[in-house]
mmCIF file of the protein (N, C-alpha, C, O) and its ligand, coordinates in Angstrom:
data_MODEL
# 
_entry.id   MODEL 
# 
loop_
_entity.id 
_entity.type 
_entity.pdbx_number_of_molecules 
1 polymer     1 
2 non-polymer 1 
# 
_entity_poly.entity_id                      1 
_entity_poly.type                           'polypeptide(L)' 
_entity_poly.nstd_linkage                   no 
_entity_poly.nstd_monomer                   no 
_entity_poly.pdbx_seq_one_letter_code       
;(UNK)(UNK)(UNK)(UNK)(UNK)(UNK)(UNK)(UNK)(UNK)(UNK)(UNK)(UNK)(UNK)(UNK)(UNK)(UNK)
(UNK)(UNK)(UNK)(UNK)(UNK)(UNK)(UNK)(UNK)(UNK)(UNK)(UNK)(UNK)(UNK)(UNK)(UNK)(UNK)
(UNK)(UNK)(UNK)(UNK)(UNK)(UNK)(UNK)(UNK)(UNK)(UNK)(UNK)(UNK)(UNK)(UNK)
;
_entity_poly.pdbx_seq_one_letter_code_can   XXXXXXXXXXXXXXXXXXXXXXXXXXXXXXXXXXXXXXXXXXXXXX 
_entity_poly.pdbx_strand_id                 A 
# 
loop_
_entity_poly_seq.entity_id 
_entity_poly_seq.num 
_entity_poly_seq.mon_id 
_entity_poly_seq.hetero 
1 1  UNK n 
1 2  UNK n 
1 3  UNK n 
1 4  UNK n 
1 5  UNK n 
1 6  UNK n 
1 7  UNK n 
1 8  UNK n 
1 9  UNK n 
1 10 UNK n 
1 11 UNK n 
1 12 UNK n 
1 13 UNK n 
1 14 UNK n 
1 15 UNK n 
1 16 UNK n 
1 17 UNK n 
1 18 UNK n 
1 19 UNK n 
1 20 UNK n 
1 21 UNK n 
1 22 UNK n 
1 23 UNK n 
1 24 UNK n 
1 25 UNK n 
1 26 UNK n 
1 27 UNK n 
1 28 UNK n 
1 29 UNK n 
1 30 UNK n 
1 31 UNK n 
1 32 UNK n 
1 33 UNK n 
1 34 UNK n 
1 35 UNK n 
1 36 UNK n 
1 37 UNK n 
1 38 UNK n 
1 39 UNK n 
1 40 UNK n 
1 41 UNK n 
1 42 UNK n 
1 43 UNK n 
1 44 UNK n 
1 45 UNK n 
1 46 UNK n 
# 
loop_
_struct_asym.id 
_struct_asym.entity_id 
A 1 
B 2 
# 
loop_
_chem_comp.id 
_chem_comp.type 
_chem_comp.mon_nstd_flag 
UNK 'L-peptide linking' . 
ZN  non-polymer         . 
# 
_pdbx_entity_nonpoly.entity_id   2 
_pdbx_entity_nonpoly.name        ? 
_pdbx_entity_nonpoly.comp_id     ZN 
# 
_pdbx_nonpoly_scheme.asym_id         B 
_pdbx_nonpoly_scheme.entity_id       2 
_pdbx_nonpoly_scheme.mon_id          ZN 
_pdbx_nonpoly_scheme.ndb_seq_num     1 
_pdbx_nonpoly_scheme.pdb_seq_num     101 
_pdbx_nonpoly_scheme.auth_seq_num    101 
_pdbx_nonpoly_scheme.pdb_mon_id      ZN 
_pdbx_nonpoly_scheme.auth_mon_id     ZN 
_pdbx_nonpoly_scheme.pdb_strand_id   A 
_pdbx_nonpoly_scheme.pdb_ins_code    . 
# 
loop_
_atom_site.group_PDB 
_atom_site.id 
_atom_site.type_symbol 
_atom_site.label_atom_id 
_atom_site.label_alt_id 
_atom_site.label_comp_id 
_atom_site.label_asym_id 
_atom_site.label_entity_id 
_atom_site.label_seq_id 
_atom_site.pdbx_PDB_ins_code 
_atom_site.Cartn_x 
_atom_site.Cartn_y 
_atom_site.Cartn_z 
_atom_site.occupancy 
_atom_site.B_iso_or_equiv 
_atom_site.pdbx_formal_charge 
_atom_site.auth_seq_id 
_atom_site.auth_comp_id 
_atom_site.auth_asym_id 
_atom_site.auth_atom_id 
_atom_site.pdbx_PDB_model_num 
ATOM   1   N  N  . UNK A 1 1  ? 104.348 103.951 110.478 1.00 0.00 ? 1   UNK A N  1 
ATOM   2   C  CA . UNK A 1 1  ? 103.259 103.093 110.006 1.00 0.00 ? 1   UNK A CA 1 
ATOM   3   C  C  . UNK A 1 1  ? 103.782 101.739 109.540 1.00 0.00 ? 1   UNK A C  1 
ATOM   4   O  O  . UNK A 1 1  ? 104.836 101.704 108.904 1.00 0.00 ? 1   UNK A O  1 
ATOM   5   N  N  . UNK A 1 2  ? 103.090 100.588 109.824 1.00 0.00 ? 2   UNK A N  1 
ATOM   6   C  CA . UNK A 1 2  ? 103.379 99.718  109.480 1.00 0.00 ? 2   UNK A CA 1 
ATOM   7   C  C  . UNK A 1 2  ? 102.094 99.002  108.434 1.00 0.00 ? 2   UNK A C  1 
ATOM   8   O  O  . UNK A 1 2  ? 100.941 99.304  108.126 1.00 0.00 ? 2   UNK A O  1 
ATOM   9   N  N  . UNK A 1 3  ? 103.164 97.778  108.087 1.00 0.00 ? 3   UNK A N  1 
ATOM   10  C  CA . UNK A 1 3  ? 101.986 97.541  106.871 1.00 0.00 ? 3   UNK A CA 1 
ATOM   11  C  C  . UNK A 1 3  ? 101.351 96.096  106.963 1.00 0.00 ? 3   UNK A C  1 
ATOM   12  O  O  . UNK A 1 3  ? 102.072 95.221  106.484 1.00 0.00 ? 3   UNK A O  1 
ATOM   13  N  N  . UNK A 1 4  ? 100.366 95.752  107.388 1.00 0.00 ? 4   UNK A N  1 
ATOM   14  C  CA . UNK A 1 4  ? 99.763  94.187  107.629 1.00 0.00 ? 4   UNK A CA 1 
ATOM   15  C  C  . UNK A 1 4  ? 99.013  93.867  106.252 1.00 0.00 ? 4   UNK A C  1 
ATOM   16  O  O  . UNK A 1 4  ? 98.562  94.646  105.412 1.00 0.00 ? 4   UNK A O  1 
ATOM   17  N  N  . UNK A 1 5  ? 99.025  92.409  106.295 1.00 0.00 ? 5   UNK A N  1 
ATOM   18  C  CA . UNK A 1 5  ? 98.398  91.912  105.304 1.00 0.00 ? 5   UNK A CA 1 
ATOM   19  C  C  . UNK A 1 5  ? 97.014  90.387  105.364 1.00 0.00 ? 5   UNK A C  1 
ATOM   20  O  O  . UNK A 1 5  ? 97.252  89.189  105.208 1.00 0.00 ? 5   UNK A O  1 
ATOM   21  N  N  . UNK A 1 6  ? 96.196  90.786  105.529 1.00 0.00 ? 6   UNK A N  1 
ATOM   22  C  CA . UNK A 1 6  ? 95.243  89.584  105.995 1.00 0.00 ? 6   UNK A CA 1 
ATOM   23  C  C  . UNK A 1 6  ? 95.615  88.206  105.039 1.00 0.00 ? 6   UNK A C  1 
ATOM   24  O  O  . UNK A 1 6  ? 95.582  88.041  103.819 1.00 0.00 ? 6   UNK A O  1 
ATOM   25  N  N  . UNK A 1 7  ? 96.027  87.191  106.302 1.00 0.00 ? 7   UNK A N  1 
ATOM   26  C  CA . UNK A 1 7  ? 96.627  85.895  105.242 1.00 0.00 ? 7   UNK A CA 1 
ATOM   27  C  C  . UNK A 1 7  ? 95.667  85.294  104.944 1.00 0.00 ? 7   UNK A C  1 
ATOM   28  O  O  . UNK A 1 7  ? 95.741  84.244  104.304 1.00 0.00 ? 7   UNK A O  1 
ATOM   29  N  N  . UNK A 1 8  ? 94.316  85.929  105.421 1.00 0.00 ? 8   UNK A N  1 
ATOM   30  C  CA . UNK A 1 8  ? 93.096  84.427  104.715 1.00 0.00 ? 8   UNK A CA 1 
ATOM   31  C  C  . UNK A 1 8  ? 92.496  85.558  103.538 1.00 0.00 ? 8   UNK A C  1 
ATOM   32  O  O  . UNK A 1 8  ? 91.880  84.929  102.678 1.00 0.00 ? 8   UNK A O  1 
ATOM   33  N  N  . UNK A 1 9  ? 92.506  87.231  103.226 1.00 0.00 ? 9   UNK A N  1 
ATOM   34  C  CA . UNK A 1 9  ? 91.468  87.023  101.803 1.00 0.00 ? 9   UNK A CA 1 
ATOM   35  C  C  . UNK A 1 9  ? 92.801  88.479  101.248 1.00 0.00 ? 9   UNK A C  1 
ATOM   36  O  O  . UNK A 1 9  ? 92.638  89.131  100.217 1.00 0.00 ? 9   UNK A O  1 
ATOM   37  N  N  . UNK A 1 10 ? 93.715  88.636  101.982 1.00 0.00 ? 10  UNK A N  1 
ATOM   38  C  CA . UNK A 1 10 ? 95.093  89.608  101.052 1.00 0.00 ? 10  UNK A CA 1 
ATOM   39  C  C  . UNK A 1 10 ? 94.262  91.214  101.529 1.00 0.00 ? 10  UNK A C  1 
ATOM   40  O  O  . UNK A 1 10 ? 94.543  92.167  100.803 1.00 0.00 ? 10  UNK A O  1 
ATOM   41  N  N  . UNK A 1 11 ? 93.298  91.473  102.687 1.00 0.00 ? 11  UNK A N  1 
ATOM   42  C  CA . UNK A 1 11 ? 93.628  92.772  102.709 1.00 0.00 ? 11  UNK A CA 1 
ATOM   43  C  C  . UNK A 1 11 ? 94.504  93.138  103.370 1.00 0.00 ? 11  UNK A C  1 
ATOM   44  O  O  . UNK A 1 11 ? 94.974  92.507  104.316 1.00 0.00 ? 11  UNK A O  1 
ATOM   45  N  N  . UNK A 1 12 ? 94.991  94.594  102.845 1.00 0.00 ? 12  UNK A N  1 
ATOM   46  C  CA . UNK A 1 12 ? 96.102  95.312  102.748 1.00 0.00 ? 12  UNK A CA 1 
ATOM   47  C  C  . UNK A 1 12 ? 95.481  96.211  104.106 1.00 0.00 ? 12  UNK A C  1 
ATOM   48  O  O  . UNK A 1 12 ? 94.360  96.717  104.156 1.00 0.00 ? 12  UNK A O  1 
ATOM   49  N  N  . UNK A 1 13 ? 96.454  96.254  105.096 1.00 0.00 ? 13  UNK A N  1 
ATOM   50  C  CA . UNK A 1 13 ? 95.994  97.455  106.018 1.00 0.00 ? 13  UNK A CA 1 
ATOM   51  C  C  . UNK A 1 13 ? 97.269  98.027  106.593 1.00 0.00 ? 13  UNK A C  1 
ATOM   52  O  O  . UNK A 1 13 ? 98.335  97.508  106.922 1.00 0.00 ? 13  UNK A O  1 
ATOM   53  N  N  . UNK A 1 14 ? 96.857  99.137  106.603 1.00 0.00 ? 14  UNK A N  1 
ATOM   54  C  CA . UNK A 1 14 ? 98.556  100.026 107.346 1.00 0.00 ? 14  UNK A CA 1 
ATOM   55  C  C  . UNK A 1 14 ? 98.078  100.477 108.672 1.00 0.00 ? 14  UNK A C  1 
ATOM   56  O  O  . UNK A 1 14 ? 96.863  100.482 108.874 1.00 0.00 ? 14  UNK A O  1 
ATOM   57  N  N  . UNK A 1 15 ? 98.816  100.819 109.505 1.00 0.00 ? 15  UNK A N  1 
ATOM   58  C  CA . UNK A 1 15 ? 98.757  101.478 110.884 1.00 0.00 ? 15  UNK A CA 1 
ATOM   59  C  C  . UNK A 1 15 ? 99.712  100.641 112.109 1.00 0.00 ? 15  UNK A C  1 
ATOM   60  O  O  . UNK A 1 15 ? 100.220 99.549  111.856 1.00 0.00 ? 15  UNK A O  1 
ATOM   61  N  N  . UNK A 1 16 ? 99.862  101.287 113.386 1.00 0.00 ? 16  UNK A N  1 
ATOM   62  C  CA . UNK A 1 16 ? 100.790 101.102 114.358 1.00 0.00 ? 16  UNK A CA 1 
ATOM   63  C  C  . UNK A 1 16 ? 100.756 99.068  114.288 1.00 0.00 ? 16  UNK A C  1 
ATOM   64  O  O  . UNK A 1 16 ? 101.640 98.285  113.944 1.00 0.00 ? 16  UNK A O  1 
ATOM   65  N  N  . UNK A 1 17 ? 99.353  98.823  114.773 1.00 0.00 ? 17  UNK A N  1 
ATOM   66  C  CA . UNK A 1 17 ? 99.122  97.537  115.028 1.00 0.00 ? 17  UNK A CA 1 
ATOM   67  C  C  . UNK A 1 17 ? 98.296  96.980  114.126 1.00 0.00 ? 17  UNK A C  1 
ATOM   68  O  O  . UNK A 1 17 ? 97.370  97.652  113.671 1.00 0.00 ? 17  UNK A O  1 
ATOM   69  N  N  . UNK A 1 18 ? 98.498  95.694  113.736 1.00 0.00 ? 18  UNK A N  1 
ATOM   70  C  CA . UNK A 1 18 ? 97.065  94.801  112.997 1.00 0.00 ? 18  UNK A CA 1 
ATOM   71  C  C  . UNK A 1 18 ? 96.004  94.929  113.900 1.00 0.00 ? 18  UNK A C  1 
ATOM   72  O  O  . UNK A 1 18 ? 96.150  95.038  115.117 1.00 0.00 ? 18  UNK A O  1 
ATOM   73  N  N  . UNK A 1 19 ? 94.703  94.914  113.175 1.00 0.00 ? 19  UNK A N  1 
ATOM   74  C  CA . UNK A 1 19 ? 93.354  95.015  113.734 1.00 0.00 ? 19  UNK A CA 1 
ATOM   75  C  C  . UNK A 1 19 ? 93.333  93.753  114.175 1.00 0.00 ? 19  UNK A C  1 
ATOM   76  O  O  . UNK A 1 19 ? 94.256  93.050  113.764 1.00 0.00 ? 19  UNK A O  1 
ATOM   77  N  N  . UNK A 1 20 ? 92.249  93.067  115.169 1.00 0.00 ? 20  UNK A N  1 
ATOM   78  C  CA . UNK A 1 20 ? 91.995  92.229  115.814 1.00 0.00 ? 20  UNK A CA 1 
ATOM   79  C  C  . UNK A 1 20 ? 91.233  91.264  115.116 1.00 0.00 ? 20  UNK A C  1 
ATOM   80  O  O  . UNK A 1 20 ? 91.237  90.046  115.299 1.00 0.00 ? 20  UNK A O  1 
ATOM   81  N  N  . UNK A 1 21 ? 90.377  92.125  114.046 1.00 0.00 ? 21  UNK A N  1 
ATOM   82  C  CA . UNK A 1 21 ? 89.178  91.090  113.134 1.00 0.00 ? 21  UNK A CA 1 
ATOM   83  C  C  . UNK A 1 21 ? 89.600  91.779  111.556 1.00 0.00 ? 21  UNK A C  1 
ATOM   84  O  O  . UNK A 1 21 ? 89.795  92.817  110.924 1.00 0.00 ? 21  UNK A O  1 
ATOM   85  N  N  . UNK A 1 22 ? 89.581  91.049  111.536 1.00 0.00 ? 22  UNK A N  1 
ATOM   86  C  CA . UNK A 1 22 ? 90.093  91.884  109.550 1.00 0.00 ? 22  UNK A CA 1 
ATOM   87  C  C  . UNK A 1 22 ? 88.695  92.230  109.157 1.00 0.00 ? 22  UNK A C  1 
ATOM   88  O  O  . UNK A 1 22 ? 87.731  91.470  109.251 1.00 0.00 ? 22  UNK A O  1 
ATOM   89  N  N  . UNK A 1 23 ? 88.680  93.734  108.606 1.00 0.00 ? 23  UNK A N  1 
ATOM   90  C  CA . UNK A 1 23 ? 87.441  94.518  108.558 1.00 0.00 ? 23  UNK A CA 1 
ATOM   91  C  C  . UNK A 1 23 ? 87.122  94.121  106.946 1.00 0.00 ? 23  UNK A C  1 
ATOM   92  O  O  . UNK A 1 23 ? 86.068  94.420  106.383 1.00 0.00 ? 23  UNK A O  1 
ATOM   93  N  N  . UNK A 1 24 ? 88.096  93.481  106.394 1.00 0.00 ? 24  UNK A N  1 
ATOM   94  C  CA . UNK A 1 24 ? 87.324  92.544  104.786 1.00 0.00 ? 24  UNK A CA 1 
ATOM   95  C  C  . UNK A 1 24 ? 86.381  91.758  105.037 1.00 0.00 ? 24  UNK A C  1 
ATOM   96  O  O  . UNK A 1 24 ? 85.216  91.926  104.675 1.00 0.00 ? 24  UNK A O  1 
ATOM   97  N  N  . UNK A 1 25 ? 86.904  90.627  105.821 1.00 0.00 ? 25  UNK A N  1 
ATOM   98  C  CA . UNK A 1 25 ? 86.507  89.087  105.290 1.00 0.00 ? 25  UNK A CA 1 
ATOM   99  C  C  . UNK A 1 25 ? 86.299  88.748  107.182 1.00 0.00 ? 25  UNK A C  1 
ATOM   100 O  O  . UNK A 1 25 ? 86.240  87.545  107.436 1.00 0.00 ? 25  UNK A O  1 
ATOM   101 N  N  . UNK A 1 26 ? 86.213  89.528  108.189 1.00 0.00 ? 26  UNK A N  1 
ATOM   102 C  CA . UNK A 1 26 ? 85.201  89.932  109.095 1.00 0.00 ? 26  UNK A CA 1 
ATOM   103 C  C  . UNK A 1 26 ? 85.473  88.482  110.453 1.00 0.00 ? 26  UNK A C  1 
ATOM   104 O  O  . UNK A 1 26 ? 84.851  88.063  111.430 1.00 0.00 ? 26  UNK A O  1 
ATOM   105 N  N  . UNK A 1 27 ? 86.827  88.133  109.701 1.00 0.00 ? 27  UNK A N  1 
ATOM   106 C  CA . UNK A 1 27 ? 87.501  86.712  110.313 1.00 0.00 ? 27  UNK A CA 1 
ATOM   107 C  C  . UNK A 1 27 ? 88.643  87.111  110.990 1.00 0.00 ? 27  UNK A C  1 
ATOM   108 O  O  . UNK A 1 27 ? 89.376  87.964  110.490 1.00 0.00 ? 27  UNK A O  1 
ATOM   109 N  N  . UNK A 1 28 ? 88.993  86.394  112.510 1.00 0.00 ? 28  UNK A N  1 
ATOM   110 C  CA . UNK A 1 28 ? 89.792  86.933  113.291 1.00 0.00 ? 28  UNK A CA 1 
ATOM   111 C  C  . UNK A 1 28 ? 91.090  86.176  112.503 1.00 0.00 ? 28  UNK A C  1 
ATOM   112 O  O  . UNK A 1 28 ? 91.236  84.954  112.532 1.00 0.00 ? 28  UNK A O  1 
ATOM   113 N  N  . UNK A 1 29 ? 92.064  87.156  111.752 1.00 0.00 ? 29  UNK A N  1 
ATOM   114 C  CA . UNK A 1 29 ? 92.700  85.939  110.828 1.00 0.00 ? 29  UNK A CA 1 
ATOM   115 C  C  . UNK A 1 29 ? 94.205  86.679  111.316 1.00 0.00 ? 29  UNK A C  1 
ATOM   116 O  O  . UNK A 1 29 ? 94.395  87.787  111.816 1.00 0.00 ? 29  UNK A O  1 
ATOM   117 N  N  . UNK A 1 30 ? 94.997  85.787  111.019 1.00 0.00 ? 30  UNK A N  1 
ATOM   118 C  CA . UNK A 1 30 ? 96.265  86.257  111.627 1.00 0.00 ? 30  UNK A CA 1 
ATOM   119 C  C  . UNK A 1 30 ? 96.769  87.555  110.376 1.00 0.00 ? 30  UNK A C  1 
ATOM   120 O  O  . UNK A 1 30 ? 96.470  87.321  109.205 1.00 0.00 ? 30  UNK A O  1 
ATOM   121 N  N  . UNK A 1 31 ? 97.439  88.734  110.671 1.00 0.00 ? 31  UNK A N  1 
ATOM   122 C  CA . UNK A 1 31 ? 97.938  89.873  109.845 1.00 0.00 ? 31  UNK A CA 1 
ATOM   123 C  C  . UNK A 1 31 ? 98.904  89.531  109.643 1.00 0.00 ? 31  UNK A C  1 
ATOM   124 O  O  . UNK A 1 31 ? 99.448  89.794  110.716 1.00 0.00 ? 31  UNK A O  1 
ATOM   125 N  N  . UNK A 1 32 ? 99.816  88.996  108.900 1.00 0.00 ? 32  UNK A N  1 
ATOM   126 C  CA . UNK A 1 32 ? 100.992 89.469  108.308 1.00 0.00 ? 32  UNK A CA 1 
ATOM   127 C  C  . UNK A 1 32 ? 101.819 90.434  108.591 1.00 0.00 ? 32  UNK A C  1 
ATOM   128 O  O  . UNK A 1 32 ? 101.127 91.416  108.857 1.00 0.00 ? 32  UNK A O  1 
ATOM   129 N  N  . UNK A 1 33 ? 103.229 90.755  108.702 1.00 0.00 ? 33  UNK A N  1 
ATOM   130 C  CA . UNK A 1 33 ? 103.729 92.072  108.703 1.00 0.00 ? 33  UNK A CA 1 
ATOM   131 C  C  . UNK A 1 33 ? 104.173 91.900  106.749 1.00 0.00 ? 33  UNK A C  1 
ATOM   132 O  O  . UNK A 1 33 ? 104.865 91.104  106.114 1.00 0.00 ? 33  UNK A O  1 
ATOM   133 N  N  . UNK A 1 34 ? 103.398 93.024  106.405 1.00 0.00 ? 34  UNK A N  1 
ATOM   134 C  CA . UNK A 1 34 ? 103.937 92.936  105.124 1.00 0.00 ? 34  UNK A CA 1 
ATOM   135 C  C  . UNK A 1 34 ? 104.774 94.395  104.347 1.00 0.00 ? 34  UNK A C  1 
ATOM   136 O  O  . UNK A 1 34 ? 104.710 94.826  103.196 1.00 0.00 ? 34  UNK A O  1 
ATOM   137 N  N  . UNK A 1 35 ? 105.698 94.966  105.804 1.00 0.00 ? 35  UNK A N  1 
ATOM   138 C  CA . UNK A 1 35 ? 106.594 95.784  105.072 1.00 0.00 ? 35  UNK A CA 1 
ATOM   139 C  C  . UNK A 1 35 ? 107.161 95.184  103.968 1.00 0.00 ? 35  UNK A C  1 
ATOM   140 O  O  . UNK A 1 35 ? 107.051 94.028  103.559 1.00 0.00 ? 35  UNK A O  1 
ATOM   141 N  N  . UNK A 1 36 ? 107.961 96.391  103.419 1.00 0.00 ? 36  UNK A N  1 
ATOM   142 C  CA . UNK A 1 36 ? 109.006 96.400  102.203 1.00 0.00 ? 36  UNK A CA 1 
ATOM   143 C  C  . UNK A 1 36 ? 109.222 95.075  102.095 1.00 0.00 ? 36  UNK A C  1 
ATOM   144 O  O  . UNK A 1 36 ? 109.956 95.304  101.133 1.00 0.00 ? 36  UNK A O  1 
ATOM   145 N  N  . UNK A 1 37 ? 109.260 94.035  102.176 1.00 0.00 ? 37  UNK A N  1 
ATOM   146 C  CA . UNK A 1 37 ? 109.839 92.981  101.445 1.00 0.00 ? 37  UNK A CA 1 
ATOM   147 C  C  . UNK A 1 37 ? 108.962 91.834  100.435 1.00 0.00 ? 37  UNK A C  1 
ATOM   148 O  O  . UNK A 1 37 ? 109.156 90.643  100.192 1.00 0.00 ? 37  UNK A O  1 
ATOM   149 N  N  . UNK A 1 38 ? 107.767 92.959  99.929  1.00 0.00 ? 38  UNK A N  1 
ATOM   150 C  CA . UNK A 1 38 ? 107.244 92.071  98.812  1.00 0.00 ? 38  UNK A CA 1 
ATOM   151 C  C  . UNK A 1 38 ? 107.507 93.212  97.503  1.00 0.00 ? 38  UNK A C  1 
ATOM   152 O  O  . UNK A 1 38 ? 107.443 94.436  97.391  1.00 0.00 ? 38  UNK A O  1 
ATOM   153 N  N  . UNK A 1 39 ? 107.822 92.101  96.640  1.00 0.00 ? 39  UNK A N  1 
ATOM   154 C  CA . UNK A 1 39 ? 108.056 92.434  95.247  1.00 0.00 ? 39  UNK A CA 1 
ATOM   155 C  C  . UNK A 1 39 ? 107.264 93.959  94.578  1.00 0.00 ? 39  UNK A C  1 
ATOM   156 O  O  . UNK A 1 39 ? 107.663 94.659  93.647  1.00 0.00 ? 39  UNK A O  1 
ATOM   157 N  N  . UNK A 1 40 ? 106.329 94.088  95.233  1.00 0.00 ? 40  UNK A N  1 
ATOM   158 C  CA . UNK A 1 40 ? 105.385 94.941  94.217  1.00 0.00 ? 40  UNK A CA 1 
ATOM   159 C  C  . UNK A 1 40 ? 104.989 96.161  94.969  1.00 0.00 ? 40  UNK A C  1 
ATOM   160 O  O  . UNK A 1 40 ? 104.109 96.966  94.664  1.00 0.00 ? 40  UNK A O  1 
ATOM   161 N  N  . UNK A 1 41 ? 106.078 96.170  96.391  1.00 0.00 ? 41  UNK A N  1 
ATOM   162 C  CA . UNK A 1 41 ? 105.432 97.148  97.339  1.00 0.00 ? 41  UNK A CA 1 
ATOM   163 C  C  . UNK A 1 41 ? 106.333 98.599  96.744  1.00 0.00 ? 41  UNK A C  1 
ATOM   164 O  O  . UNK A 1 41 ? 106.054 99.646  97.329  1.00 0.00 ? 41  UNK A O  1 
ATOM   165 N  N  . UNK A 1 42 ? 107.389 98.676  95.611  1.00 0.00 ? 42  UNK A N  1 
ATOM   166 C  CA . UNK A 1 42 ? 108.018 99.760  95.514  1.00 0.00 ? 42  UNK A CA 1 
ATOM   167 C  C  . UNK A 1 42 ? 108.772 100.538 96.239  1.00 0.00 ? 42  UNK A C  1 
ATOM   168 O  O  . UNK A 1 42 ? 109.145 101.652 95.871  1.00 0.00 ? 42  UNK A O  1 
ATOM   169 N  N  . UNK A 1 43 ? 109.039 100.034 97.273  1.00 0.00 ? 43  UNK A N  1 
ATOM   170 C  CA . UNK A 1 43 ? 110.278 100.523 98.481  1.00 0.00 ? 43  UNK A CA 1 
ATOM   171 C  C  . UNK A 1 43 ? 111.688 100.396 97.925  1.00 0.00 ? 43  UNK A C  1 
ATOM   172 O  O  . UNK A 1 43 ? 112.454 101.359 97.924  1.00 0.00 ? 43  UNK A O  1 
ATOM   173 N  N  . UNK A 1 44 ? 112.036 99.154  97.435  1.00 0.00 ? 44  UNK A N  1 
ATOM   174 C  CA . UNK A 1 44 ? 113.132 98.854  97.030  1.00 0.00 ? 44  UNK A CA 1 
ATOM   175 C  C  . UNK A 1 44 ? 114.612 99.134  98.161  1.00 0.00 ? 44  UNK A C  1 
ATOM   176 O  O  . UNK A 1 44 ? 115.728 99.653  98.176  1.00 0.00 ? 44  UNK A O  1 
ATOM   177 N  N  . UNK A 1 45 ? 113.796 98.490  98.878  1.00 0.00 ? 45  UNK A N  1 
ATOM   178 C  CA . UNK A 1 45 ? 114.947 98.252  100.217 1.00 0.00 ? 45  UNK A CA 1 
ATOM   179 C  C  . UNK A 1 45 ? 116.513 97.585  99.664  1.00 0.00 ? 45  UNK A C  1 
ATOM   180 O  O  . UNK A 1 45 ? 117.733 97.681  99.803  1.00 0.00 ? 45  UNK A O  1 
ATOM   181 N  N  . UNK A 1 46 ? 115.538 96.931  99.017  1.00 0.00 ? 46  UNK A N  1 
ATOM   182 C  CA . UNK A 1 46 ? 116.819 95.731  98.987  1.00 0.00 ? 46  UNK A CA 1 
ATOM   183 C  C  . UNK A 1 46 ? 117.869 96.289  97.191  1.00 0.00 ? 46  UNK A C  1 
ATOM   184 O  O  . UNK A 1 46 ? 118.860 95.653  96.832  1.00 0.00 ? 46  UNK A O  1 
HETATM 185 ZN ZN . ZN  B 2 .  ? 90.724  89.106  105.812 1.00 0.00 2 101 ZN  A ZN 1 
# 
C-alpha cells in the first residue's frame, strides 16, 4: 500500500495508485506520494 496525499485540500488516501479525482475536494488535483517521510507519519524510517 502506498500512501497519497491531495496537494490542493491534504486528503490522506492509501492504496496501489492515487485516484484520478480526489474524492474530498472532487478536483482532479495532483496526489502526492506521501510515504514515510513526513514527520508525523510514525514509521520512523529514518
Ligand atoms: Zn483534494
Amino acid at each position: 500500500m502506498n500512501k497519497w496525499r491531495c496537494s490542493v485540500c491534504g486528503y490522506a488516501f492509501e492504496g496501489e495508485a492515487p485516484p484520478e479525482k480526489c474524492p474530498s475536494c472532487q478536483s482532479t488535483c495532483s496526489f502526492v506520494d506521501a510515504n514515510c517521510y513526513i514527520p508525523d507519519c510514525g514509521g520512523g524510517s529514518i
